[in-house]
C-alpha positions in Angstrom: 12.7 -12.7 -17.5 14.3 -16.0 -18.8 11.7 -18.5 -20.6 12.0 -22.4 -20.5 10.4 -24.2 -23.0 10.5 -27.5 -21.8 7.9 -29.6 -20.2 4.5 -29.0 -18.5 3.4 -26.1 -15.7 1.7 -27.9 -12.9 0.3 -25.6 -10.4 -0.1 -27.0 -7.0 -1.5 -25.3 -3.5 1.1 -24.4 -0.8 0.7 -27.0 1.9 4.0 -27.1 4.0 6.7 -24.4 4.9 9.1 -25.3 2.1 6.6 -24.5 0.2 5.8 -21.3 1.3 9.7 -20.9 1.4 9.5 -20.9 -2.1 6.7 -19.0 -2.4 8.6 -16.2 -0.8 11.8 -16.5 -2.0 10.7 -16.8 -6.2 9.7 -13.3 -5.8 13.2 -12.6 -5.4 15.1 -14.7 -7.7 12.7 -13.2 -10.2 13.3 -9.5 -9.8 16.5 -9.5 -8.5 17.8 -8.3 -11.8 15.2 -5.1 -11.4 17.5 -2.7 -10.7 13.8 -0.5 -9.1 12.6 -3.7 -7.4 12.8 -2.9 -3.5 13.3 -6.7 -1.5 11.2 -7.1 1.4 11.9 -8.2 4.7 11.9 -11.9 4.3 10.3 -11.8 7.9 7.5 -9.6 7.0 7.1 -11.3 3.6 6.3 -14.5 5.4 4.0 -12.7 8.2 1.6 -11.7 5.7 1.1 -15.1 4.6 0.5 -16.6 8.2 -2.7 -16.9 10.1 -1.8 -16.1 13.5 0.3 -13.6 12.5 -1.3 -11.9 10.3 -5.2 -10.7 11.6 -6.5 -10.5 7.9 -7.0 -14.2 8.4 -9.1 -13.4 11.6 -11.2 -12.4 8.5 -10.0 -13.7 5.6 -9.2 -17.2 4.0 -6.4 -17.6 1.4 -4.9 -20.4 -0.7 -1.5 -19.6 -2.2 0.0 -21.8 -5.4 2.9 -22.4 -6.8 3.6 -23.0 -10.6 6.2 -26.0 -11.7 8.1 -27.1 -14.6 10.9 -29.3 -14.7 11.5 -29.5 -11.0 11.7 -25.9 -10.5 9.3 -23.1 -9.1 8.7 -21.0 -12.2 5.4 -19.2 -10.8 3.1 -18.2 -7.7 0.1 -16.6 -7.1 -2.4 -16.1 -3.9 -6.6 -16.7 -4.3 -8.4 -15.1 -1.0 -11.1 -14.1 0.3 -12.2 -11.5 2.9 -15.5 -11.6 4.9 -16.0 -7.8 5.5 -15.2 -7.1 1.7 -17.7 -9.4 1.0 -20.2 -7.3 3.2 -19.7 -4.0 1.4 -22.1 -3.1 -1.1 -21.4 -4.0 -4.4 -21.2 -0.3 -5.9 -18.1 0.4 -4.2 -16.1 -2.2 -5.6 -16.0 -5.2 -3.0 -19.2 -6.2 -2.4 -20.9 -10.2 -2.5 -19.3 -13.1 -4.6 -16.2 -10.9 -5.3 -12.7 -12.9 -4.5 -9.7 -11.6 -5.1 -6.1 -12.7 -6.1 -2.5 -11.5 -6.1 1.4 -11.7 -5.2 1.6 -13.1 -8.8 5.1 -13.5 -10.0 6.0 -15.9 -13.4 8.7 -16.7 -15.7 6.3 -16.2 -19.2 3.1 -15.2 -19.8 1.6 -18.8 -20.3 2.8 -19.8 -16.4 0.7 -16.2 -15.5 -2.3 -17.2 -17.2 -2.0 -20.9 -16.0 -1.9 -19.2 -11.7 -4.7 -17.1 -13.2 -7.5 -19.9 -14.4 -6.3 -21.4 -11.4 -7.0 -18.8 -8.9 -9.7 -17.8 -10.4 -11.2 -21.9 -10.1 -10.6 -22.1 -6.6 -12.5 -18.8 -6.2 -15.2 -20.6 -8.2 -15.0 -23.7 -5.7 -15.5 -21.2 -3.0 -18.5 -19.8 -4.9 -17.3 -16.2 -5.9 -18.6 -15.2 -9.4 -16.3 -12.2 -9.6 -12.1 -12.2 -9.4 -10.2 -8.7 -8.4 -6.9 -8.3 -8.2 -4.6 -7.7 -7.6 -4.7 -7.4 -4.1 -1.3 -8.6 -2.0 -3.5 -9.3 0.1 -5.9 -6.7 1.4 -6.9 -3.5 0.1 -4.6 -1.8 2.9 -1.5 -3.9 1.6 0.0 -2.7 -1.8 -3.0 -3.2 -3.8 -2.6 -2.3 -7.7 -0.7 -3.7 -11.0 1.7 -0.8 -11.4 1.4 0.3 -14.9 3.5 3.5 -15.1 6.6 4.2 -13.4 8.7 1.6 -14.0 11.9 3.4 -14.1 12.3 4.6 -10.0 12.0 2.2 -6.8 8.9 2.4 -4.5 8.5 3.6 -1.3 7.8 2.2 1.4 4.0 0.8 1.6 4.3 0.7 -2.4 4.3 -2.3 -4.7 6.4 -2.6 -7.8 6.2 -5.7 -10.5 7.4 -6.4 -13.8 6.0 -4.5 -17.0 5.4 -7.5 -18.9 2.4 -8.5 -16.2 0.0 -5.6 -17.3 -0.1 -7.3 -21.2 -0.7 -10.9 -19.6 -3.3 -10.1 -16.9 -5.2 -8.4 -19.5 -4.4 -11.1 -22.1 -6.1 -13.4 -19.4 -9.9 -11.5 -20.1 -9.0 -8.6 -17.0 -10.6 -5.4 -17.2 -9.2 -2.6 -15.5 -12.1 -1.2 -12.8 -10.6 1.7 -11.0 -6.6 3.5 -11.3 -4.5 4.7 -8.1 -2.1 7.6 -8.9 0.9 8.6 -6.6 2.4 11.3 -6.7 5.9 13.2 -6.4 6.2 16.5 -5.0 9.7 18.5 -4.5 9.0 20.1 -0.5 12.8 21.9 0.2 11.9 25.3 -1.0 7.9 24.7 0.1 4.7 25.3 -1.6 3.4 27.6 -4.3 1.6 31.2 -2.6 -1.7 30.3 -2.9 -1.0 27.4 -0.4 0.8 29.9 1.9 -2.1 32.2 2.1 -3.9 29.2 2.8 -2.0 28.4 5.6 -1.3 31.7 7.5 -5.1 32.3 7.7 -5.5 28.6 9.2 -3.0 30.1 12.0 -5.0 32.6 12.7 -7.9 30.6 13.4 -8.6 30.2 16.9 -11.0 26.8 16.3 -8.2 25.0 14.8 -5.6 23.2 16.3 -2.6 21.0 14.4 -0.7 19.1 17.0 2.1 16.1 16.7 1.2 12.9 18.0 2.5 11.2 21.5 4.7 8.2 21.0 4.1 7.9 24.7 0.0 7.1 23.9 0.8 5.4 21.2 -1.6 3.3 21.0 -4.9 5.4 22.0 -2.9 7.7 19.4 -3.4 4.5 16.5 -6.7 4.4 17.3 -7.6 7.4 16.7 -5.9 8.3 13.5 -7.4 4.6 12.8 -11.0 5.8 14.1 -10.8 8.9 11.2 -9.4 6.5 8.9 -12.2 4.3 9.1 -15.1 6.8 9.3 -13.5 9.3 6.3 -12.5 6.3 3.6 -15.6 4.7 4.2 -17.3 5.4 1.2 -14.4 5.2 -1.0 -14.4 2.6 -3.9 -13.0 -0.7 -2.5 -13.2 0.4 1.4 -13.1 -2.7 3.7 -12.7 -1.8 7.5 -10.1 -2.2 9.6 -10.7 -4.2 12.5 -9.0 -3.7 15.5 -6.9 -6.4 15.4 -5.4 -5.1 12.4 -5.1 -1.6 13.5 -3.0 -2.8 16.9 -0.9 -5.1 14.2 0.0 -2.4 12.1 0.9 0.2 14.7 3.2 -2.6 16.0 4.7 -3.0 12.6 5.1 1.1 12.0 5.7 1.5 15.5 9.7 1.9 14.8 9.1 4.1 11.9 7.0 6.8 13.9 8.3 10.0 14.5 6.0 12.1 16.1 7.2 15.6 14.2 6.0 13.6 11.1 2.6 12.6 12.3 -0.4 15.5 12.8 -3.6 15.4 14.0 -6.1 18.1 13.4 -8.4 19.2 15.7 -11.7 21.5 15.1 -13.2 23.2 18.1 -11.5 20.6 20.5 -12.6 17.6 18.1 -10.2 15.4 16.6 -11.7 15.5 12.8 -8.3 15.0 10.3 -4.7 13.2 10.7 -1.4 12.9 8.1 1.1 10.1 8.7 4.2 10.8 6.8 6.6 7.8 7.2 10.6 8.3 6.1 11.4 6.2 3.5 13.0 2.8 4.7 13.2 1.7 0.8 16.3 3.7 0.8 18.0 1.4 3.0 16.4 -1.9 2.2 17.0 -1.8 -1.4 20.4 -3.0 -0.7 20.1 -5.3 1.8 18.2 -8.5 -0.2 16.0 -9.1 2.8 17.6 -10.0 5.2 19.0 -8.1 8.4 22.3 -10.5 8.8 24.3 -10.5 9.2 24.9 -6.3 9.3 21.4 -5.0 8.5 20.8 -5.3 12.0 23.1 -2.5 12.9 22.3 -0.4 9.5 18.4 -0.5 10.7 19.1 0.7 14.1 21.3 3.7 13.7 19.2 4.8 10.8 16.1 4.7 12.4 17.9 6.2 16.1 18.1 9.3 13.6 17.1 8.4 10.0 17.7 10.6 7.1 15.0 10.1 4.5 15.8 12.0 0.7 11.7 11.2 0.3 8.9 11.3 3.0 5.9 8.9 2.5 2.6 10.2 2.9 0.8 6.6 2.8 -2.6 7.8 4.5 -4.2 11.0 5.2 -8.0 11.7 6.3 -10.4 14.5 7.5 -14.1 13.0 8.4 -16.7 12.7 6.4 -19.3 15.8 7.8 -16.2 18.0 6.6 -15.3 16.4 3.1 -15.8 18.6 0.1 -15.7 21.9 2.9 -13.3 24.5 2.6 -12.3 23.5 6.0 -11.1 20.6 5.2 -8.6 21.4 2.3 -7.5 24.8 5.3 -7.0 21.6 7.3 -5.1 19.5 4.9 -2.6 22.0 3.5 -2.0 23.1 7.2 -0.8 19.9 8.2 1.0 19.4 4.9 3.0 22.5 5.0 3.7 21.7 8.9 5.2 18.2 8.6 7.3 19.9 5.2 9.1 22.2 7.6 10.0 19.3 10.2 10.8 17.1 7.4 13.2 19.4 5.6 14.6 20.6 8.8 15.2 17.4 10.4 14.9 14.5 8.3 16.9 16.6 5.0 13.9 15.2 2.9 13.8 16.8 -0.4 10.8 15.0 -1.6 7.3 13.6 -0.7 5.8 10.9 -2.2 1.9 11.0 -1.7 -0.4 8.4 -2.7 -1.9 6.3 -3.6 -4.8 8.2 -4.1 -8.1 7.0 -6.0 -8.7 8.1 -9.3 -12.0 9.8 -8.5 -10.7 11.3 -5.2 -12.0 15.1 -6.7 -10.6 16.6 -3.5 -7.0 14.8 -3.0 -6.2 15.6 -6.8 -6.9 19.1 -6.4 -4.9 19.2 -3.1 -2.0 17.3 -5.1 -2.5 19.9 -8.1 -2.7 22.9 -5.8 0.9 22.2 -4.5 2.4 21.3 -7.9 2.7 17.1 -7.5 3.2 14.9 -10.5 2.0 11.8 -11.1 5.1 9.5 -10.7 3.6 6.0 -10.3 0.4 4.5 -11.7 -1.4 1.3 -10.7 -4.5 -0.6 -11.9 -7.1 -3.1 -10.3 -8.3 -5.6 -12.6 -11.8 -7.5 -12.7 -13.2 -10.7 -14.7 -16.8 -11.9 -14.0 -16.5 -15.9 -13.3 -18.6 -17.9 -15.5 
């Protein structure tokens, strides 16, 4: 990234839409030289920063800033703050007086640590006495600094940032609090035995039932998956509810990218207790397309996604409910609904690879899972803390 040496940063809050304009489009005039850096849709880029559109704020209050030198936009960052993270109890990472911050982008470390101390006062003013970040913007966004994996694009649902910001977020007093690993895993020629033996006795098992989703219930179908979501991450380290506002808004937004050979539900004696959503990887297209669907990403979107062909499936979420974590049921359940979605994938979407994550750096039974069918870590990224004085 270039450095200019002349005058003064001034950092200033985002009041009007060029504003947020630039906000937006600094992200990419900064990476566009990152040959990994996927651009996002400038549409959803700016939904995420609206009230209205985005039902965070339904919850959540955020002021964004932008750093200047010179005349030009040399930096940005986001301070916000979410009610229900607030309401968690403090031992599993959210918790009372803890703000958060993130979307940070600058030209040199001294513009990064200028949006930091600034952030960081306006969560003061609002009288947090803890910064976390980052967070773009909720937990359930891409939340992380990625700190390994520099070298291949994300996915879809996955953040990616310079790997000069790690030295200057730490450089700024951060400490890191908790590590999400995702992880690679080749799926054309399947799984190792084990998981196979694993699998064939789940088949024979009359109380279990894996079963695609309906696109045509779609939404009492989100609710539900959301429903498990909610009960089996809820005593994961940084856990902050959906509400469902939010879950109706993101089925809308995933809505085109559902196919239901790549969705399972689980079912236990009749009861819906674990779901997988795989997602084909969009990132594949969008990398070259700057952000914008003119003026022929339009018709590129829509014959890929009438029958898309993905080299790498997503696996952004996956749960089984919280009476059956830690059984052996619930891994039978999990590899089932793996190894099912692997032979749709291959068959019809020609996916070579899954991409699973990201998953908590404590989460016991999703690293043995990952282990069990031979996954490497691929990507690593890193949520930072700094107690307010």
């Amino acid at each position: 990234m270039a450095a200019h040496a002349q005058g003064p940063v001034s950092i200033i809050p985002v009041r009007t839409k060029a504003d947020k304009r630039e906000f937006v489009e600094l992200a990419f005039r900064l990476n566009r030289g990152d040959p990994a850096w996927v651009p996002p849709l400038r549409s959803e880029a700016f939904d995420l920063l609206t009230p209205g559109k985005n039902p965070w704020f339904e919850h959540g209050r955020a002021q964004l800033f932008l750093a200047r030198r010179d005349g030009r936009t040399v930096g940005r960052i986001s301070a916000h703050i979410d009610e229900l993270a607030l309401a968690q109890p403090a031992g599993q990472g959210m918790g009372p007086g803890t703000g958060n911050w993130g979307l940070l982008e600058a030209e040199d470390e001294g513009i990064a640590q200028a949006l930091l101390a600034r952030a960081e006062a306006w969560l003061r003013d609002q009288g947090m006495t803890r910064s976390l970040g980052p967070l773009s913007i909720s937990i359930w966004d891409e939340p992380g600094l990625l700190v390994e994996g520099f070298d291949t694009p994300p996915t879809i649902m996955l953040g990616h940032n310079s790997a000069l910001y790690r030295p200057w977020v730490e450089g700024a007093g951060y400490r890191p609090v908790k590590t999400l690993l995702n992880y690679k895993v080749p799926i054309a020629d399947g799984f190792p035995p084990i998981v196979n033996r694993i699998v064939a006795a789940g088949e024979k098992n009359e109380r279990i039932r894996i079963r695609r989703v309906d696109k045509r219930r779609f939404d009492a179908e989100a609710r539900l998956i959301m429903g498990i979501l909610n009960d089996a991450w809820s005593d994961n380290w940084g856990f902050v509810p959906l509400t469902d506002s939010e879950i109706a808004f993101v089925g809308k937004k995933l809505k085109a990218l559902v196919f239901e050979d790549l969705i399972r539900v689980a079912e236990l004696d009749g009861e819906p207790v674990a779901f997988m959503i795989v997602l084909p990887n969009i990132n594949e297209l969008l990398i070259d397309m700057d952000g914008s669907l003119l003026p022929f990403g339009w018709a590129r979107l829509l014959w890929w996604l009438r029958k898309p062909k993905s080299r790498t499936l997503r696996v952004p979420l996956m749960g089984v409910v919280k009476k059956l974590q830690n059984s052996r049921m619930a891994s039978t359940l999990a590899f089932m609904m793996i190894e099912f979605i692997r032979r749709d994938g291959v068959a019809t979407y020609g996916a070579e690879y899954g991409d699973i994550g990201w998953v908590l750096d404590d989460n016991q039974g999703m690293i043995a899972v990952a282990k069990a069918i031979e996954a490497t870590e691929n990507r690593v990224y890193r949520i930072y803390d700094k107690v307010l004085a």
